[in-house]
C-alpha positions as CSV (number, residue, x, y, z in Angstrom):
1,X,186.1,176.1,36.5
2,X,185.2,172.4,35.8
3,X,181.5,171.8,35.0
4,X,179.8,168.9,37.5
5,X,178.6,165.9,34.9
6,X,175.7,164.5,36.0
7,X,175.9,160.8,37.2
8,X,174.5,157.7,35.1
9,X,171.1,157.5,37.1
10,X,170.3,160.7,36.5
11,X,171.2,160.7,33.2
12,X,168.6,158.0,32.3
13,X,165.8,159.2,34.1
14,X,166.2,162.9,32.4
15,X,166.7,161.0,29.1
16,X,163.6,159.2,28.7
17,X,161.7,161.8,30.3
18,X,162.6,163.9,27.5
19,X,161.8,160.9,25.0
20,X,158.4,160.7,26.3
21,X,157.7,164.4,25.5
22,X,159.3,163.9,22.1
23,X,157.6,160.7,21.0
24,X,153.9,160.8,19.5
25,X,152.5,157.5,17.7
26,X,154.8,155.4,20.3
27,X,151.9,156.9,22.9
28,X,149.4,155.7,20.8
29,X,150.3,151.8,20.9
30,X,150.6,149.5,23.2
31,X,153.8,149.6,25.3
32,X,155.9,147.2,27.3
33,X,159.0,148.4,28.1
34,X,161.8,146.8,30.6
35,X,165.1,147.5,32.5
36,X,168.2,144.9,32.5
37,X,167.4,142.6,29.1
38,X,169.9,140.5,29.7
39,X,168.5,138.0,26.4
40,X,165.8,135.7,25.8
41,X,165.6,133.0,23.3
42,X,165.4,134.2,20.1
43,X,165.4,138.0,21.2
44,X,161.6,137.4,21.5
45,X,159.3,139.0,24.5
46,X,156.5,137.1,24.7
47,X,153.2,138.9,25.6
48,X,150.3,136.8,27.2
49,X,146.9,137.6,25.7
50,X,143.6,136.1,27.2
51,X,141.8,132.5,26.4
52,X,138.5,133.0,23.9
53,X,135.6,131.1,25.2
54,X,132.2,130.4,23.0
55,X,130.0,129.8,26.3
56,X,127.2,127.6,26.5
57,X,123.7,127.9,26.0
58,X,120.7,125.6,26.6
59,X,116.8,125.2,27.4
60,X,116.1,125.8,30.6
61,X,114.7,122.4,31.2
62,X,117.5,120.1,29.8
63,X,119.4,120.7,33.3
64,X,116.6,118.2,34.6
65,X,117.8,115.1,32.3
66,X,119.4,112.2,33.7
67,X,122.8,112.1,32.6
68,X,123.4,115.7,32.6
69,X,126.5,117.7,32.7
70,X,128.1,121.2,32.0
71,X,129.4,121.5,28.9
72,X,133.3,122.9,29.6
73,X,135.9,124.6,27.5
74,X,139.6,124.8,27.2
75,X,141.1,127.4,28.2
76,X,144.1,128.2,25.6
77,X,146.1,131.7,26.4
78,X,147.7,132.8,23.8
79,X,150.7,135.1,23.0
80,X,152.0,137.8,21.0
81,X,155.7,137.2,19.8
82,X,157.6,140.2,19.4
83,X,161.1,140.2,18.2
84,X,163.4,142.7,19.6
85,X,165.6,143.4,16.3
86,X,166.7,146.5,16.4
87,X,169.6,148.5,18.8
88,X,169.0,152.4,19.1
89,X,171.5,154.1,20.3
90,X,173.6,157.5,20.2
91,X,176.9,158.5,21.8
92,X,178.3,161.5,22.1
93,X,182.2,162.3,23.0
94,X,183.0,165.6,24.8
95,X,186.6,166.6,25.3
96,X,187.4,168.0,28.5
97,X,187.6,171.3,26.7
98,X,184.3,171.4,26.4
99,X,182.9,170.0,29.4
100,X,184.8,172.5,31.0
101,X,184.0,175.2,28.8
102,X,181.7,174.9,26.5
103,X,178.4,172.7,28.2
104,X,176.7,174.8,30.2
105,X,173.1,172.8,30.4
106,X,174.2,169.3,30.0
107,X,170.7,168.2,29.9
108,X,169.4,170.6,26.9
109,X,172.8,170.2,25.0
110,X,174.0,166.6,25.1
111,X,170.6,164.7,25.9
112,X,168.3,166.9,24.5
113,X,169.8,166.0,20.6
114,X,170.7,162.2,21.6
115,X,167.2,161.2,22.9
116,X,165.3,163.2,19.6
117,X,167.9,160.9,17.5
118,X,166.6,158.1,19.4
119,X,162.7,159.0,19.2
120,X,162.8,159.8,16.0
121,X,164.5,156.0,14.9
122,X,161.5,154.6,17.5
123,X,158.5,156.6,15.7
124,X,160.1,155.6,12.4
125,X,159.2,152.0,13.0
126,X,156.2,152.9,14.0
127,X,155.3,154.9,10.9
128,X,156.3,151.7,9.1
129,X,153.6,149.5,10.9
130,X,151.1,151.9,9.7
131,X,152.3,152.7,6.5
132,X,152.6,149.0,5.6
133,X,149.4,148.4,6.2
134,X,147.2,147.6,3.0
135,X,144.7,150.5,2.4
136,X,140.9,149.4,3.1
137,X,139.4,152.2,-0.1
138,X,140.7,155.2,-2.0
139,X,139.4,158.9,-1.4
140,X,139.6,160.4,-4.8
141,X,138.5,164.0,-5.5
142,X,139.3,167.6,-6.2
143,X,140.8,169.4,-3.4
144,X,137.6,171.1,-2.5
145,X,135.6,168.1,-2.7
146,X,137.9,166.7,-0.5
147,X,138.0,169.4,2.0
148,X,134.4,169.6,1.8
149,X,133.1,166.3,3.1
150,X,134.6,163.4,1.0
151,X,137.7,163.1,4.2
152,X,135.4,163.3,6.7
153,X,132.9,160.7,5.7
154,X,135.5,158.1,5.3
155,X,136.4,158.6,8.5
156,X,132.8,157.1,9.3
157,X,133.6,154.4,6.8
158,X,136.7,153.6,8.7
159,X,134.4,153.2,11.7
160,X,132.0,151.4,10.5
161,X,135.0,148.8,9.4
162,X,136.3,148.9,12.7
163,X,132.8,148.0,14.6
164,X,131.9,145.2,12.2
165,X,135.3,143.6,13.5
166,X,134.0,143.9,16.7
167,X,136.8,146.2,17.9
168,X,136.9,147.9,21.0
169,X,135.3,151.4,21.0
170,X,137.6,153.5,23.7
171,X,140.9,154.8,23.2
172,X,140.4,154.3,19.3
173,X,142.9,156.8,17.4
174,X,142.8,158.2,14.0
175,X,146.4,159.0,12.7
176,X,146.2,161.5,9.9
177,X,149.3,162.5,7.5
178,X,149.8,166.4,7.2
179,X,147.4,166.0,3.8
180,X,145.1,164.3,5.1
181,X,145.4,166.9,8.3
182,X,145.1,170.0,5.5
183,X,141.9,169.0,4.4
184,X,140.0,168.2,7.8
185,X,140.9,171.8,8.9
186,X,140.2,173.3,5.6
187,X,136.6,171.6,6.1
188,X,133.8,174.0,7.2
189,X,132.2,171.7,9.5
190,X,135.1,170.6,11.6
191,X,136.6,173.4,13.9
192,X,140.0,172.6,15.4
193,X,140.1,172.0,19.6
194,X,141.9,174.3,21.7
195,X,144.7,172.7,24.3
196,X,145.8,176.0,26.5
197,X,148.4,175.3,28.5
198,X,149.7,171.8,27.9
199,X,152.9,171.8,25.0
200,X,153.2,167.9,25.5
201,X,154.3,166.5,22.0
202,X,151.4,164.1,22.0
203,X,148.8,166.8,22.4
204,X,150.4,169.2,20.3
205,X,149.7,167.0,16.9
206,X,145.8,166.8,18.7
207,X,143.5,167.8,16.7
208,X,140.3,166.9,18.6
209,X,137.9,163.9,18.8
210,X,135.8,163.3,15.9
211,X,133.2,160.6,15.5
212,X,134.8,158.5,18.7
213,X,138.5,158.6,17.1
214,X,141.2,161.0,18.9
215,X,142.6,162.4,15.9
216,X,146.3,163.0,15.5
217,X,148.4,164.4,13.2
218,X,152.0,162.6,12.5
219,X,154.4,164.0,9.9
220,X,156.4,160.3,10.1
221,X,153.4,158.2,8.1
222,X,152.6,159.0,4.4
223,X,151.5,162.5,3.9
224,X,147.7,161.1,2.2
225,X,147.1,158.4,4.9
226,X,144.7,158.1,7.4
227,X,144.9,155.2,9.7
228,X,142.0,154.3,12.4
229,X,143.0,151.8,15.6
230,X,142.8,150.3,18.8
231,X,145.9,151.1,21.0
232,X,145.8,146.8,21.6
233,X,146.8,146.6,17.4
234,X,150.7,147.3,17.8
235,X,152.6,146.9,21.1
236,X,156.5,148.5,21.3
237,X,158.4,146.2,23.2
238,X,162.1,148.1,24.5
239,X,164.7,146.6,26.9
240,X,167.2,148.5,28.3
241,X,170.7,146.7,27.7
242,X,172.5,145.7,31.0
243,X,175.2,147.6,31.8
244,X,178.3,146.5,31.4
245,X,180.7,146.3,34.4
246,X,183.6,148.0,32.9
247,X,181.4,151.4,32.1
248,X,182.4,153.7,34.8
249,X,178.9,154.8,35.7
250,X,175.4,153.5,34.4
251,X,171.9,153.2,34.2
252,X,169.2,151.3,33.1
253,X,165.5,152.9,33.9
254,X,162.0,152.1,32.8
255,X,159.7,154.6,32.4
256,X,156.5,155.6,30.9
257,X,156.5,152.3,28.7
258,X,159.8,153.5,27.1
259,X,163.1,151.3,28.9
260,X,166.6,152.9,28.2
261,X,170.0,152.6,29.6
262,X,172.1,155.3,30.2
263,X,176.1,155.0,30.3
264,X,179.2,157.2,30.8
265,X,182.4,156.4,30.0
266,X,185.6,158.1,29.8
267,X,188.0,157.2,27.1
268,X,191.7,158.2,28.6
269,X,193.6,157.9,25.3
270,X,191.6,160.4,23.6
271,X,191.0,162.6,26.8
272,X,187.0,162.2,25.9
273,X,184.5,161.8,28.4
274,X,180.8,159.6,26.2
275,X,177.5,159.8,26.8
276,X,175.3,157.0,25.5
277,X,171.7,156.6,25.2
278,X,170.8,153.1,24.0
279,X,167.5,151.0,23.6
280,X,166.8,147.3,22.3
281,X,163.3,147.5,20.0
282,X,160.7,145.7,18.7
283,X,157.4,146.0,17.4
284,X,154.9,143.3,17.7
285,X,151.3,143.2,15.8
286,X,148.3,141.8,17.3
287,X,146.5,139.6,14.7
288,X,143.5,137.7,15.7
289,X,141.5,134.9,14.8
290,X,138.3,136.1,12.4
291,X,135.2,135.3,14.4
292,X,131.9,134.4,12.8
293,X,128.6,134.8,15.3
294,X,126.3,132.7,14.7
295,X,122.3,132.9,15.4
296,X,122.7,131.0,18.6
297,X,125.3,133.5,20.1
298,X,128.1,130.5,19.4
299,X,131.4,131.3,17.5
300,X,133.2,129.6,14.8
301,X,137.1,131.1,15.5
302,X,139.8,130.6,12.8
303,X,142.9,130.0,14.6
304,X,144.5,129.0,11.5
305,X,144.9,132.3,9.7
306,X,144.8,135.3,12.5
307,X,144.6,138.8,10.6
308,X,144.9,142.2,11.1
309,X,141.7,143.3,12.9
310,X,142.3,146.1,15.4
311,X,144.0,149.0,12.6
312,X,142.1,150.0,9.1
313,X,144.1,152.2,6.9
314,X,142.5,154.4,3.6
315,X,144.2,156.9,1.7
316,X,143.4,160.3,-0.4
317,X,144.0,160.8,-3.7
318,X,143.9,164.7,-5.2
319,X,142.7,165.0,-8.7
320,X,141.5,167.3,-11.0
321,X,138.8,166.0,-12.4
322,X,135.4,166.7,-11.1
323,X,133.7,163.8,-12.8
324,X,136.3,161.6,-11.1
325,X,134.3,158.6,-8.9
326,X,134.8,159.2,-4.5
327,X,135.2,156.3,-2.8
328,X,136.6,153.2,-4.5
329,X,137.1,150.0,-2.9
């Protein structure tokens, strides 16, 4: 008897449904995903992001002058630029001998492997934002200094970085490296949170909150990295492709800030039905202007040379040597 093939629709919303279980940093960014890319100049999305204003304050008095007016400001939105270079994809052919015989859950044997192949290449780029960023200090130590206190306070160091930049307290993550991960649940003061019940990807790698970071665990960024953020710091942009009108069915769906088109084809020369999972990628970073406050409450903003603000990276270094110095940098 010949197996029923699921149609193109439902193949992409059962595909990135699956995606979202399987992806963990991409929940931890920004995401801005849509259906139908059909191109834009320069395969760049362009994300709007909000005016900075310096306000105005005066005696309470000078309001009285003759001559007076409201001092007014610009307002200049800017945007974030993020190229979409990259095409994920994966296809699959099945001969009709095996669609007939051998596939028995289409969804756990065909889609299942194709959208890991695809989330794996997404939290890959990821992992390269992060791992690319230039580390803030050094922890250096013996592995039971390290495991005794040395991780753990430079996760306060990488908080006190973030505040002085002014960055936005909720939703900050700390993403650990399985290292990093050793020695904060080897540490006697830390005690790992219990999830019951929920086997999400995402929650899996949880390993609880600690000093206002949600800490999680990624195998995908170096193994002796720790890196603290704001979601707002990296946003992945994804466009489904438009379908093209000689597929015989397909797809393109949006979903839980991941966009992904799904098409099947049959190939009558080779007797082969395809499946193909495909994605168009970018990831952008949000750099901002450093702000100087000054006594008055007013700001001086360099526009001319925005930085990374939002993420703050440190890494661990293991030695034997007991006399070797903690925290450099």
């Amino acid at each position: 008897m010949a197996h029923n093939i699921v149609k193109a629709e439902k193949w992409a919303t059962a595909a990135v449904g699956l995606l979202e279980r399987e992806l963990v940093l991409t929940a931890l960014v920004g995401r801005d995903a849509g259906a139908e890319f059909t191109g834009a100049r320069g395969d760049t999305v362009n994300i709007k992001r909000p005016s900075l204003l310096s306000g105005t304050i005066e005696a309470l008095r000078d309001m009285q002058g003759s001559g007076y007016q409201l001092q007014t400001e610009d307002l200049e939105e800017g945007s974030i630029s993020v190229a979409l270079q990259h095409h994920i994809y994966s296809a699959v052919d099945l001969t009709d001998a095996e669609l007939t015989l051998d596939i028995v859950d289409f969804g756990a044997q065909v889609l299942a492997p194709q959208t890991r192949a695809i989330a794996d290449r997404v939290e890959s780029l990821i992992a390269a934002k992060f791992n690319g960023l230039t580390p803030a200090f050094t922890v250096s130590g013996t592995p039971d200094e390290l495991s005794g206190g040395k991780v753990r306070r430079a996760i306060t160091e990488l908080r006190k970085i973030l505040n002085a930049r002014s960055v936005p307290m909720t939703g900050r993550v700390l993403v650990v490296g399985v290292d990093v991960e050793g020695y904060l649940l080897q540490d006697p003061n830390l005690t790992r949170a219990s999830y019951a019940g929920d086997a999400s990807a995402l929650r899996a790698a949880e390993l609880g909150s600690l000093y206002g970071f949600r800490v999680v665990v990624s195998p995908t960024i170096d193994p002796a990295r720790m890196v603290a953020l704001h979601p707002s710091a990296y946003t992945l942009v994804t466009r489904a492709p438009r379908v093209p009108e000689g597929a015989v069915s397909g797809s393109s769906i949006s979903y839980a800030g991941v966009a992904m088109r799904a098409l099947r084809d049959y190939n009558s020369a080779t007797a082969r039905d395809r499946s193909v999972l495909s994605t168009f990628v970018g990831v952008g970073e949000t750099l901002d202007p450093e702000i100087t406050y000054n006594a008055d409450g007013s700001k001086t903003v360099d526009m001319e040379n925005p930085v990374m603000l939002r993420a703050v990276a440190a890494v661990i270094q293991e030695d034997e040597d007991p006399e070797d110095p903690g925290v450099v940098g």
